[in-house]
C-alpha positions in Angstrom: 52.8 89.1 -35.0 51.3 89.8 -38.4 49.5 87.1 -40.8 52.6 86.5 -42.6 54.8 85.6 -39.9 52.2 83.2 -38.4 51.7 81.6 -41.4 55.3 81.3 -41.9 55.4 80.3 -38.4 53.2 77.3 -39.4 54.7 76.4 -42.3 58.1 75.9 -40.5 56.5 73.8 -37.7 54.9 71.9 -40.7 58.2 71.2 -42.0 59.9 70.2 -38.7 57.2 67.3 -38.4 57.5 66.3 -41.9 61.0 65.6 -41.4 60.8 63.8 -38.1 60.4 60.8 -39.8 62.7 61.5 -42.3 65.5 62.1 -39.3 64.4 58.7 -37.6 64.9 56.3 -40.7 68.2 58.1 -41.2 69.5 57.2 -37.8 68.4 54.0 -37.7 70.3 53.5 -41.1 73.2 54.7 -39.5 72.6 52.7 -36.3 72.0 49.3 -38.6 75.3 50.0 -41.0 77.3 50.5 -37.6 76.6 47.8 -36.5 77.0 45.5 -39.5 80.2 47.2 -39.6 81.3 46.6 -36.0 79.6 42.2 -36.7 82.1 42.3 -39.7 85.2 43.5 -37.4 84.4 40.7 -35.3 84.2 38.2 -37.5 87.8 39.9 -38.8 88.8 39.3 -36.0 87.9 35.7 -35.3 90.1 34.8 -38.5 93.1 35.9 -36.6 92.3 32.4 -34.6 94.1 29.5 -35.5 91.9 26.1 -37.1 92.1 24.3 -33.9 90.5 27.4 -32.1 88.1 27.6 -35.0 87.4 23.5 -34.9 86.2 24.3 -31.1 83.9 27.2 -31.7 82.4 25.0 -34.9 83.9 26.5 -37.5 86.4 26.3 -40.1 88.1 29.1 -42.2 86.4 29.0 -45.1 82.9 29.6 -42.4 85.0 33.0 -42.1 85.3 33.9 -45.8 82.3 32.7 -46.5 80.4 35.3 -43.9 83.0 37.7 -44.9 82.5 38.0 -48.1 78.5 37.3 -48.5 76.2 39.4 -51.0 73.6 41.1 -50.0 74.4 43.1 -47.0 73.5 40.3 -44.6 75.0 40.3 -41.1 78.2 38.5 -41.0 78.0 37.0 -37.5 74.4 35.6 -38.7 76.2 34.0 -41.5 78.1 32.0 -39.5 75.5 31.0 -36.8 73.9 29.4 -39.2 77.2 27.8 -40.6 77.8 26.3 -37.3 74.2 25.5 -36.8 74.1 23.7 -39.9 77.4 21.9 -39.0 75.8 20.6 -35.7 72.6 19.1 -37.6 74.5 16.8 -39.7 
């Protein structure tokens, strides 16, 4: 193996761990979006339900909307725990 090829050798191993991190933060991007994704299908699906099925879980349509169609990329199934939560304070 000549100079060149070792260093280039090196240099590509040098890359591979410089992008390691790079790899992880994308998959955990992907992971996180996923699941926000698959918490907003539930909630979808929860507004299929009728009010009375809603009233017993602690919730009422507009809880849906409102975790439906929050700013700010927040999980839509935290939205409304803490809808209901708040509901069973008062």
């Amino acid at each position: 193996m000549t100079t060149m090829s070792r260093s280039m050798a090196a240099q590509s191993g040098e890359l591979k761990r410089g992008l390691a991190p790079f790899g992880q933060t994308i998959r955990s991007t992907v992971a996180r979006r996923w699941k926000l994704a698959e918490h907003l299908w539930q909630v979808r699906k929860l507004s299929e339900f009728d009010d009375h099925m809603l009233r017993d879980l602690g919730l009422h349509r507009g809880d849906i909307y409102t975790a439906l169609y929050c700013n700010g990329g927040e999980d839509a199934t935290s939205v409304l725990s803490r809808l209901a939560r708040r509901k069973r304070q008062f």
